[in-house]
N, CA, C and O of each residue as an XYZ file, in Angstrom:
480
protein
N       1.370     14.132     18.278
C       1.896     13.567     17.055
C       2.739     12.324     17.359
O       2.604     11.196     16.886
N       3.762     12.827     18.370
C       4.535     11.356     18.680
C       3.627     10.115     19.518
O       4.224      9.194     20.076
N       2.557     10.188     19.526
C       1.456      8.795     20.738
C       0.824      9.038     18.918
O       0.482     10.171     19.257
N       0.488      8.987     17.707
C       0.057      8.989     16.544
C       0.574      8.082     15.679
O       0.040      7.077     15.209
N       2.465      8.854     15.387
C       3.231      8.096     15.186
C       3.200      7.117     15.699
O       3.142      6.367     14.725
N       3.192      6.322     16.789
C       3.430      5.045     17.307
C       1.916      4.413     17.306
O       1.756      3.561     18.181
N       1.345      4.547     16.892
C      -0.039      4.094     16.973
C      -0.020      3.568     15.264
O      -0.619      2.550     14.916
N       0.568      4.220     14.536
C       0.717      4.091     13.009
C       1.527      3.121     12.073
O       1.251      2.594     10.995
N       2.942      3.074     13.120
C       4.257      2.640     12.884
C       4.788      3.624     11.972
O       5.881      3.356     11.474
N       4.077      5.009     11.567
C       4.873      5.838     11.073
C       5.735      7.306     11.606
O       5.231      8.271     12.180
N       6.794      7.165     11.316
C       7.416      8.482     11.845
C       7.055      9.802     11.623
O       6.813     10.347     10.546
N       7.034     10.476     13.259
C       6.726     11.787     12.339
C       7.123     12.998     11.137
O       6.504     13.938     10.639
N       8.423     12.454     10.981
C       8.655     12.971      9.665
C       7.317     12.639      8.128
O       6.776     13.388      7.315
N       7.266     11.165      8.387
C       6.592     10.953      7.601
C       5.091     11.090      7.257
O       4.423     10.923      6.236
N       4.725     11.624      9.086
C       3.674     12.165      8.925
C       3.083     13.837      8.555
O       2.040     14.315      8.110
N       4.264     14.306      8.973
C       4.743     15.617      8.240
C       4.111     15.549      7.027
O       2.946     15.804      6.721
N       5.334     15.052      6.180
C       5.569     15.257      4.897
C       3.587     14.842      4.335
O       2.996     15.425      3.426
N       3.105     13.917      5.064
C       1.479     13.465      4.299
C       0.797     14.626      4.441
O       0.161     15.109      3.504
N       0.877     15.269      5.819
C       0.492     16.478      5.871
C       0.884     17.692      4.894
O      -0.066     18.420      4.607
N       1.772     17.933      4.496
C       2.455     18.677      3.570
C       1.783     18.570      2.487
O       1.339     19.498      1.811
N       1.656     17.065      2.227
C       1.409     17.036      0.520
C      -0.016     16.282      0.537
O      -0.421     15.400     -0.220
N      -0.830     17.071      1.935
C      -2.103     17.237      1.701
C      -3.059     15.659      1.603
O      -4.173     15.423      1.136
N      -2.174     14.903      2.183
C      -3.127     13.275      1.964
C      -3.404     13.255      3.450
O      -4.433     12.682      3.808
N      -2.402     13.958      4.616
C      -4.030     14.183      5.746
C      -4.246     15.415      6.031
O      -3.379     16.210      5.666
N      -5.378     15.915      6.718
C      -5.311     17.205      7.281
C      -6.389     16.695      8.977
O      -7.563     16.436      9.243
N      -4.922     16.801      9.793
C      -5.457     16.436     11.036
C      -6.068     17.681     11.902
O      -5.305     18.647     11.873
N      -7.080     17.864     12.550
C      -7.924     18.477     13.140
C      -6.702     19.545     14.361
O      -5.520     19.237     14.513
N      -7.179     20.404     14.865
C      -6.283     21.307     15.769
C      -7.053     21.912     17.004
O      -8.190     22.379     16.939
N      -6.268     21.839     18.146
C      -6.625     21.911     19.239
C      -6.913     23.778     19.266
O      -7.040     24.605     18.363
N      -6.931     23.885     20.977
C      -7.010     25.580     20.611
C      -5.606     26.189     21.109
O      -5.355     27.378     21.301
N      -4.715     25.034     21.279
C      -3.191     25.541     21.303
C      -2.577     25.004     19.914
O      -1.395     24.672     19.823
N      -3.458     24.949     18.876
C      -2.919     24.431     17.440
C      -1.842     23.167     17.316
O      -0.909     22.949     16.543
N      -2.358     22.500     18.342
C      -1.535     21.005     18.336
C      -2.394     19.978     17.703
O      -3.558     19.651     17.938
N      -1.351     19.463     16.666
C      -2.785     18.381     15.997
C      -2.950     17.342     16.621
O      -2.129     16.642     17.213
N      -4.420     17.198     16.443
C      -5.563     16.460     17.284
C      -5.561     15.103     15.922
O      -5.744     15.209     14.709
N      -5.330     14.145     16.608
C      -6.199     13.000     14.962
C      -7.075     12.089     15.754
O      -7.378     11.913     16.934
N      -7.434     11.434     14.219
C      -8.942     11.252     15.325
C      -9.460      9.305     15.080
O      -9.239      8.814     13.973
N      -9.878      8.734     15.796
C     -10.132      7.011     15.031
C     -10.412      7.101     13.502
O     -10.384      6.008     12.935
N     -10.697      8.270     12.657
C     -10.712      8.048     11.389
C      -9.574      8.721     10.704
O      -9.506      8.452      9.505
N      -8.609      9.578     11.192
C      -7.592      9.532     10.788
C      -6.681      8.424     11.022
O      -5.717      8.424     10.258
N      -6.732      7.322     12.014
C      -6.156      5.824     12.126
C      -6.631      5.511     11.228
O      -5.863      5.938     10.365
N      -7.411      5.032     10.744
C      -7.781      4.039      9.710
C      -7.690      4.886      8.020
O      -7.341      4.117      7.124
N      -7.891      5.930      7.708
C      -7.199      6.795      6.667
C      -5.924      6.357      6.753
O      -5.812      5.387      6.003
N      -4.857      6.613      7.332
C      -3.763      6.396      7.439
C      -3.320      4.956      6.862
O      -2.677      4.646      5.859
N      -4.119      3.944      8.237
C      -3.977      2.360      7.365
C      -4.197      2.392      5.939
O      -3.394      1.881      5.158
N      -5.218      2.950      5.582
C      -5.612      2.901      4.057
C      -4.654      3.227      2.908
O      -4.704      2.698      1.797
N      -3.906      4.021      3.241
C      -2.652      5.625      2.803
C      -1.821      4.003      2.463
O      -1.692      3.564      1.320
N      -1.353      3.328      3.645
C      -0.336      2.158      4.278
C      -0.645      1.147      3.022
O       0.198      0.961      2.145
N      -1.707      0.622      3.017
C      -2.575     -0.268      2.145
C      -2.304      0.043      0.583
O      -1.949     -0.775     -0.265
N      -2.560      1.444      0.402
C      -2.544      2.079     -0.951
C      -0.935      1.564     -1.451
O      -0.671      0.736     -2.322
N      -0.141      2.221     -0.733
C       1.799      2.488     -0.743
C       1.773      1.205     -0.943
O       2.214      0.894     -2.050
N       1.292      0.015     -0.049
C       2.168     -1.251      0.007
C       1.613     -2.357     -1.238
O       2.112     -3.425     -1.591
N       0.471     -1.694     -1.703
C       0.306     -2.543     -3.174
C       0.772     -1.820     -4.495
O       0.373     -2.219     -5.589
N       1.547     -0.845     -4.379
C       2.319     -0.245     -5.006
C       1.664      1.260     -6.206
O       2.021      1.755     -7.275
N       0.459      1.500     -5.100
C       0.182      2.766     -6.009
C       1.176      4.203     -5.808
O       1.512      4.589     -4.688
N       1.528      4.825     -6.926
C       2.251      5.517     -6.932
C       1.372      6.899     -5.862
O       0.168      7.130     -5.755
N       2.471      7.537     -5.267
C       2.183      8.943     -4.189
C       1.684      9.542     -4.945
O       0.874     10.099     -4.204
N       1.422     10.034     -6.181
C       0.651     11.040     -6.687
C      -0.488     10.445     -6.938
O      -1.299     11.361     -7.071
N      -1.138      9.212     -7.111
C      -2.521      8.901     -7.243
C      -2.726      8.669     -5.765
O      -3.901      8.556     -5.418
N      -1.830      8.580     -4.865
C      -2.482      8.276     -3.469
C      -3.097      9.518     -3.472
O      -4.293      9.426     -3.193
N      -2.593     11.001     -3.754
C      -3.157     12.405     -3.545
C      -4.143     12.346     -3.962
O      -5.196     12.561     -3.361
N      -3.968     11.961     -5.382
C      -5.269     12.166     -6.090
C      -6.088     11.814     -5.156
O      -6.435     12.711     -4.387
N      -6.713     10.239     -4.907
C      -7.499      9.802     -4.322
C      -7.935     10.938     -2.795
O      -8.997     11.535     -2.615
N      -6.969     10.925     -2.092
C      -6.967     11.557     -1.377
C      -8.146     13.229     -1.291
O      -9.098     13.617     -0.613
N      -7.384     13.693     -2.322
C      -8.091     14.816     -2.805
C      -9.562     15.132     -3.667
O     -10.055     16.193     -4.050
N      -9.955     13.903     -3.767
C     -11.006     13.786     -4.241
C     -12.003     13.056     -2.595
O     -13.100     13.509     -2.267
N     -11.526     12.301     -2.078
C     -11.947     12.209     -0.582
C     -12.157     12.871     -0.001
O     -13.033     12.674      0.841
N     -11.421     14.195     -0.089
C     -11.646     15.323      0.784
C     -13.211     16.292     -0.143
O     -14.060     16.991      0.410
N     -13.105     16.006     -1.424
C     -14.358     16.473     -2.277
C     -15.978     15.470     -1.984
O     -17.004     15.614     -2.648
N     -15.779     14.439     -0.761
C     -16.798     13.781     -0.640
C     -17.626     13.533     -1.573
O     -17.371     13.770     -2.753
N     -18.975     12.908     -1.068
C     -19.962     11.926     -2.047
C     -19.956     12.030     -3.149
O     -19.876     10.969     -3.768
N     -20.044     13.490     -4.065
C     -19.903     13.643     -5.386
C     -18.645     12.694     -6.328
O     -18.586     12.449     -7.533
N     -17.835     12.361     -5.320
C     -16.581     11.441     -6.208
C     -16.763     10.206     -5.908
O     -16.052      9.364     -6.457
N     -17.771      9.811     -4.955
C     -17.643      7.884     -5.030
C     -17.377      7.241     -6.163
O     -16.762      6.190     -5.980
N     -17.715      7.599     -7.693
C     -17.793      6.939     -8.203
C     -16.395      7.030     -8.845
O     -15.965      6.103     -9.530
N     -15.765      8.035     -8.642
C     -14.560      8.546     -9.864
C     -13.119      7.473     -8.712
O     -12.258      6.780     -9.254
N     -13.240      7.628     -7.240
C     -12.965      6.802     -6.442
C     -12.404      5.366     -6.676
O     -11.349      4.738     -6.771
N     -14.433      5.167     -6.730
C     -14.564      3.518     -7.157
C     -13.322      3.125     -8.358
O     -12.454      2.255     -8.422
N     -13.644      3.974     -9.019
C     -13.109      3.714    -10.495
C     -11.843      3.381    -10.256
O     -11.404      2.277    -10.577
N     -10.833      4.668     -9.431
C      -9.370      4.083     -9.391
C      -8.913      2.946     -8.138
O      -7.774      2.541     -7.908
N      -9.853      2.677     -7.609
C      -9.629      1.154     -6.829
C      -9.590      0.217     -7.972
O      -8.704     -0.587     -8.262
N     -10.830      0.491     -8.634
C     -10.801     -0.771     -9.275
C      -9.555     -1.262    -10.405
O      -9.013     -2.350    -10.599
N      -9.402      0.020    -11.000
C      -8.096      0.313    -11.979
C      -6.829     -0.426    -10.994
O      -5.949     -1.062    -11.575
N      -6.811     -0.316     -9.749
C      -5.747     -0.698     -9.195
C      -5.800     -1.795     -8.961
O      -4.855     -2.574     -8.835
N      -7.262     -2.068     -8.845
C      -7.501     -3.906     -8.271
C      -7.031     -4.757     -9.137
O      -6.644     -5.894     -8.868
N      -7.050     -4.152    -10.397
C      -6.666     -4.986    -11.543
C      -5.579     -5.111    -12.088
O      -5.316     -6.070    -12.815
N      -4.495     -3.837    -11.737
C      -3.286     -3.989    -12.006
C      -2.833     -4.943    -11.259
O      -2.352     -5.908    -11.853
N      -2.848     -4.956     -9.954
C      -2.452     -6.039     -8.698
C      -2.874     -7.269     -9.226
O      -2.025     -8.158     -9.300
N      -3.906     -7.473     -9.570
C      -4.267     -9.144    -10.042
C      -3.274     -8.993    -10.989
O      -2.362     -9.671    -10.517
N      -2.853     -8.496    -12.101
C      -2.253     -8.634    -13.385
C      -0.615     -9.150    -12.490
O       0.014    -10.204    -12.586
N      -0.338     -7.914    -11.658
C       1.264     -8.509    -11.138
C       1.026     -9.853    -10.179
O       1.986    -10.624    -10.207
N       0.264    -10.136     -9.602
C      -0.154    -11.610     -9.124
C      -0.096    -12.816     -9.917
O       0.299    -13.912     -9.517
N      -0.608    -12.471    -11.315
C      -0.944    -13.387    -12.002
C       1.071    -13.480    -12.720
O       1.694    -14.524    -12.909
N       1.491    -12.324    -12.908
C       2.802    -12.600    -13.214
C       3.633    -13.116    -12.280
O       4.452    -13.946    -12.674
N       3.615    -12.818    -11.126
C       4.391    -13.629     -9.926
C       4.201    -15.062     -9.691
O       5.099    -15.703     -9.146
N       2.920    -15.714    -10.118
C       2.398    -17.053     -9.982
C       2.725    -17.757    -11.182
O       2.931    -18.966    -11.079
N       2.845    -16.972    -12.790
C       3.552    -17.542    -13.343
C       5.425    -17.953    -13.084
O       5.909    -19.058    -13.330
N       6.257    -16.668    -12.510
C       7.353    -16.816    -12.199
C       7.586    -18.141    -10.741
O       8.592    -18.771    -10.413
N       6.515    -18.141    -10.306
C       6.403    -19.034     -9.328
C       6.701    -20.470     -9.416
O       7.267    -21.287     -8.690
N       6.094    -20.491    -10.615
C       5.834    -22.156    -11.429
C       6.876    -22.194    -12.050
O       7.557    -23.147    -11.671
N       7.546    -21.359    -13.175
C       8.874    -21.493    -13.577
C      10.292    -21.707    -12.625
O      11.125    -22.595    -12.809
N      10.337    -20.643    -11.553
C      10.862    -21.463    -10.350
C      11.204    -22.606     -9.930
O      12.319    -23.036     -9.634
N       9.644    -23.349     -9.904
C       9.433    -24.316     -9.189
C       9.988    -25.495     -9.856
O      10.833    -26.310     -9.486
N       9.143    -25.358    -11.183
C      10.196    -26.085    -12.081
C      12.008    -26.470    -12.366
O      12.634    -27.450    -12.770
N      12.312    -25.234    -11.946
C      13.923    -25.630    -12.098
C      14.589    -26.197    -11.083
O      15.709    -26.700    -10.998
N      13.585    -26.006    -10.218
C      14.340    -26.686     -8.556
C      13.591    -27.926     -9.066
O      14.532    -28.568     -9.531
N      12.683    -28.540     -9.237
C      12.292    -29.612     -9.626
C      13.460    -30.232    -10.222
O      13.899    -31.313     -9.830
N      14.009    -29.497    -11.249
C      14.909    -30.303    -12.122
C      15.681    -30.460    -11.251
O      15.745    -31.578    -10.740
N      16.600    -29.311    -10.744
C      18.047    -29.867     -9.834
C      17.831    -30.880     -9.121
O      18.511    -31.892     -8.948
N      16.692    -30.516     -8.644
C      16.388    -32.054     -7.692
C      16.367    -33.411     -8.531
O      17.418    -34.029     -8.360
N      15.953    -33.708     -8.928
C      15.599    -34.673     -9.832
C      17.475    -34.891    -10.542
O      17.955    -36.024    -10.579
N      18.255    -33.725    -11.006
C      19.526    -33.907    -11.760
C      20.357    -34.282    -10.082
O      21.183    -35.192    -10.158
N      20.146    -33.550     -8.447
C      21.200    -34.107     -7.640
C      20.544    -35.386     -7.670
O      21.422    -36.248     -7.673
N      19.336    -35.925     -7.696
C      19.402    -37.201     -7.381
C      19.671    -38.278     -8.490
O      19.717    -39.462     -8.157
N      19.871    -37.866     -9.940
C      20.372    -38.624    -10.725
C      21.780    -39.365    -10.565
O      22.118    -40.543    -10.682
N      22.704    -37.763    -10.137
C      24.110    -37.555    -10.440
C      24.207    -38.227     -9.040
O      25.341    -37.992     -8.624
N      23.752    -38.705     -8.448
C      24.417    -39.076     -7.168
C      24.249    -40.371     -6.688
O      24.824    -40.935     -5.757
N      22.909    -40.986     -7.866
C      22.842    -42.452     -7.549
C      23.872    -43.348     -8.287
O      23.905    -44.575     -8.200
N      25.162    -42.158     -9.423
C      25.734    -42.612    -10.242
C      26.970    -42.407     -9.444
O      27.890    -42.472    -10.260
N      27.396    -42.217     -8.400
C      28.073    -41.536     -7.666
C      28.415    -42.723     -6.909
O      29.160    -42.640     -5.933
C-alpha cells in the first residue's frame, strides 16, 4: 500500500477511505495484503481527474459502481461524462467571461496610472 501510495501521490489514509467507500477494490495476496494492479494506477488517475474537475464523491461512486457492473452500463457511464463535460465547459465559459472583465479593469488602471501621472 505504502510503494501505491507513492506511485499515486495519494496517502494511505486516503486510499483507505476509497476502499471503504467502495470506488476501489484492490486484488489480495494469499497473506491478504492488497495487491493493485497497472489498472488500478490508472482507475485511480481517473478517481484524481474526476475530484479535480469538481465532480462531487457521491457521483464519483456512482460511476464507480456502475464500472464495477461492466459493459451493460457503457452507456449510462457515457451519459454522466458527458453531463459533466458540459458542466465544466459551462464553468469555463464563466471563468473566461470573469477573465475579460478582469482584464478590463486592469486595462483601465493602467490607462487611469498613466493618465494621472503624465499630469503629475
Amino acid at each position: 500500500m505504502g510503494e501505491f501510495s507513492r506511485l499515486t501521490d495519494l496517502g494511505i489514509h486516503t486510499l483507505r477511505y476509497y476502499e471503504h467507500e467502495g470506488l476501489i477494490t484492490p486484488g489480495r495476496n494469499s497473506s491478504n495484503r492488497r495487491c493493485y494492479s497497472d489498472k488500478d494506477l490508472a482507475w485511480i488517475e481517473f478517481i484524481k481527474r474526476l475530484k479535480d474537475t469538481g465532480m462531487p464523491i457521491k457521483e464519483i461512486q456512482h460511476y464507480a459502481k456502475l464500472r464495477a457492473e461492466g459493459d451493460p452500463t457503457l452507456r449510462e457511464r457515457m451519459e454522466m461524462l458527458t453531463a459533466h463535460r458540459e458542466a465544466l465547459n459551462e464553468q469555463i465559459r464563466q471563468l473566461q467571461e470573469h477573465m475579460t472583465k478582469l482584464d478590463d479593469k486592469i486595462d483601465f488602471y493602467r490607462q487611469e496610472i498613466d493618465r494621472t501621472s503624465k499630469n503629475n
